[in-house]
C-alpha positions as CSV (number, residue, x, y, z in Angstrom):
1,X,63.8,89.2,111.2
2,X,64.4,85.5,112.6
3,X,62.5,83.5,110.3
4,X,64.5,83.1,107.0
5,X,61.6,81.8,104.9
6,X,60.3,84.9,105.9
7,X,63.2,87.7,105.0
8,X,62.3,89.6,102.0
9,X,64.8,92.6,100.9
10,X,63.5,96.0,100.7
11,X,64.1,98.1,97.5
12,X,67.6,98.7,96.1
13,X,68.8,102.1,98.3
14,X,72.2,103.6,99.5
15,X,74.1,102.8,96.9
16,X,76.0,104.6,93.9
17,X,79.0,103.5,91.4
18,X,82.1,105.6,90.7
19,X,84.3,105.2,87.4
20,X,88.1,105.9,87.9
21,X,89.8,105.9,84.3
22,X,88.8,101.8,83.5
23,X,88.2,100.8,87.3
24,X,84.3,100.6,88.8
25,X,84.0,101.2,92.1
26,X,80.8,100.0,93.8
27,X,79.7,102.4,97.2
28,X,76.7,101.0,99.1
29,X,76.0,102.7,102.5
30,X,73.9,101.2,105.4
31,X,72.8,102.6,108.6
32,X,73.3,100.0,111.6
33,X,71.6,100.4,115.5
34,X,74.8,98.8,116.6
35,X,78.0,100.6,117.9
36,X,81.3,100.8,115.6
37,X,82.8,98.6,118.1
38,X,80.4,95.9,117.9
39,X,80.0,96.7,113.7
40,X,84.2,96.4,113.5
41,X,83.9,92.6,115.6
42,X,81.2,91.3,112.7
43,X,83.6,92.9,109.5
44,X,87.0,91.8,111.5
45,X,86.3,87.8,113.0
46,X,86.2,85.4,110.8
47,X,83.4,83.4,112.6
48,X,81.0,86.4,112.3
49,X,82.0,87.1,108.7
50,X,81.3,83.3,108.0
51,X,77.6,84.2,109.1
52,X,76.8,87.1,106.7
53,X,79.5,87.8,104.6
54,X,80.2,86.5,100.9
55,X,83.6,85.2,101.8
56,X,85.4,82.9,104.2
57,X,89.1,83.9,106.2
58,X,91.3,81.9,107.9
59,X,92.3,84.7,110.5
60,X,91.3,88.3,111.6
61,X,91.2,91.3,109.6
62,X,91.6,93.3,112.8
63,X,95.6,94.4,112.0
64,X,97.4,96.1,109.5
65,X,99.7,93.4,107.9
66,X,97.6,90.9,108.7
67,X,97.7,88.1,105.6
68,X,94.9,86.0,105.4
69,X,93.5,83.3,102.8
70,X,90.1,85.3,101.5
71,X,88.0,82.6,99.9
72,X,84.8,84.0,98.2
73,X,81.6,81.5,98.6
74,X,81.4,79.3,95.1
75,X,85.1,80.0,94.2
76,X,87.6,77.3,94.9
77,X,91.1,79.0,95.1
78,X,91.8,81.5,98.1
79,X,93.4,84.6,97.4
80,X,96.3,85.5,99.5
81,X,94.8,89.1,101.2
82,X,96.8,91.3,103.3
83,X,94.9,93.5,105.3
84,X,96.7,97.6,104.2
85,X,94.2,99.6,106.4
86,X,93.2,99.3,110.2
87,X,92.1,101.7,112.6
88,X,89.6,100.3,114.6
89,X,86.6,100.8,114.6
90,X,86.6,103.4,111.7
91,X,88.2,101.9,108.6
92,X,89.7,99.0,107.7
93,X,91.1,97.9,103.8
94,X,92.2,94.8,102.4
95,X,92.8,94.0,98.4
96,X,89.7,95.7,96.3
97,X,87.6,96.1,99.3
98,X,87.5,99.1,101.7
99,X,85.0,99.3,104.7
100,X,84.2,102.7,106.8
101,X,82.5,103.3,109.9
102,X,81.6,106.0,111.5
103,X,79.4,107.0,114.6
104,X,76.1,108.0,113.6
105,X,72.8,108.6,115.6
106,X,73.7,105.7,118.8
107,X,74.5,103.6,116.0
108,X,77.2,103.0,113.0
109,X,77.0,104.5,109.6
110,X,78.4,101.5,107.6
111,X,80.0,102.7,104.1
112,X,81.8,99.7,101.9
113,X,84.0,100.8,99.0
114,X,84.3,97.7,96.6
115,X,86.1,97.5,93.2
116,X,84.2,95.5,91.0
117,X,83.8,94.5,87.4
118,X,81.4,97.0,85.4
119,X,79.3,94.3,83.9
120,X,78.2,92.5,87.5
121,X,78.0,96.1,89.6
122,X,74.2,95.2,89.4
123,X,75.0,91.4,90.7
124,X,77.4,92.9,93.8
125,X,74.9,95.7,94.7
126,X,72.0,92.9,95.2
127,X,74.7,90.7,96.7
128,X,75.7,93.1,99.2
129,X,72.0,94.6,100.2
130,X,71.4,90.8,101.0
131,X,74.3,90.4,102.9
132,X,74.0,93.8,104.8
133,X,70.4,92.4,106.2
134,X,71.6,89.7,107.1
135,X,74.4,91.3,109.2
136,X,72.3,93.9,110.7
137,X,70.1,90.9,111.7
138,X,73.2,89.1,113.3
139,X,74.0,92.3,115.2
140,X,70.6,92.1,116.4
141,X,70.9,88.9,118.1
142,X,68.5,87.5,115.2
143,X,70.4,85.3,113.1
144,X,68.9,84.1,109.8
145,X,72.0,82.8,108.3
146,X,74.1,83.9,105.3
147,X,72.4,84.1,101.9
148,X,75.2,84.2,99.2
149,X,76.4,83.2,96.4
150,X,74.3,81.3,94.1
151,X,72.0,80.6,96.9
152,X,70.9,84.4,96.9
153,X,70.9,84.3,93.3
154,X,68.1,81.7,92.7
155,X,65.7,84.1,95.1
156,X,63.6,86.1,94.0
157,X,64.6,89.2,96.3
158,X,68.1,89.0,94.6
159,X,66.8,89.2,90.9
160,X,64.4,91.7,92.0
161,X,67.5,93.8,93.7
162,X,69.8,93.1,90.8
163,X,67.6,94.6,88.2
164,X,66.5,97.7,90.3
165,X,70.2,98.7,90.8
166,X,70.8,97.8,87.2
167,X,68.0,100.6,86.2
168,X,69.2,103.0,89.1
169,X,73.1,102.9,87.7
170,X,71.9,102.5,84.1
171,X,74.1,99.7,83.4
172,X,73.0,96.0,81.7
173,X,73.0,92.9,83.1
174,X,74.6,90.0,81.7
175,X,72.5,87.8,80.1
176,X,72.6,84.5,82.7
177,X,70.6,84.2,85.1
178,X,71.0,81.3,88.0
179,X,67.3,79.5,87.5
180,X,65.9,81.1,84.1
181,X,66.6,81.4,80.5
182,X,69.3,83.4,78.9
183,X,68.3,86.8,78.4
């Protein structure tokens, strides 16, 4: 996968929601060729995270304690983010977002726990797909450069994703879509 105009996801997979009282919780799971060590450098340094991931931070996420400005692409304000969890290269936890790894078959078995609003679990599940291939691609030493935000949005692989995890967690969209009509 080096050629962006070429990426295309695949179908909406490893992925399931959890309800807690009034709090969603968004699980997606992806199975990586790359050792936890080298998985925990890409979730951890903010240059690699500014290549695939759907925020920006202004220092590592390596260290429990660790405070960081977390700015998510399109949103102007940072959040202040502490990092609560870190034992590398197994799990590491920061505000609504919780990330395991675990050995698996020469490679890393990549879980990410993410609290999310129930309306846009659809939106996050195709957000986070996208941004998985592109991070196993990164790992890979094949680079195609992060696809978020509204970016992702306006492609058709996202829409497509979006509505396939929308049927799989029978949940609705909201009716706004990037480039088409209200629905």
């Amino acid at each position: 996968m080096t050629n962006r105009e070429q990426y295309t996801p695949g179908p909406a997979s490893g992925a399931q929601i959890r309800k807690d009282g009034e709090k969603w919780t968004l699980i997606l799971v992806r199975e990586l060729r790359h050792p936890p060590k080298k998985v925990w450098q890409a979730l951890t340094d903010p240059a690699q995270l500014r290549e695939w991931a759907p925020f920006e931070v202004d220092g590592s996420l390596g260290k429990v304690g660790t405070k960081v400005n977390l700015t998510w692409v399109g949103t102007p304000t940072p959040v202040e983010t502490t990092v609560t969890r870190a034992d590398a290269p197994k799990l590491l936890e920061y505000n609504d977002t919780r990330w395991e790894l675990e050995a698996f078959g020469g490679g890393t078995r990549l879980t990410l726990w993410h609290n999310i609003d129930r309306r846009f679990i659809s939106w996050g599940a195709a957000g986070w797909h996208i941004c998985f291939d592109v991070l196993a691609g990164l790992l890979a030493g094949e680079p195609i450069g992060r696809i978020v935000g509204g970016e992702a949005m306006k492609s058709a692989g996202w829409q497509r994703l979006r509505d396939e995890y929308a049927k799989q967690f029978s949940v609705e969209t909201p009716g706004w879509t990037p480039n088409g009509p209200k629905r």
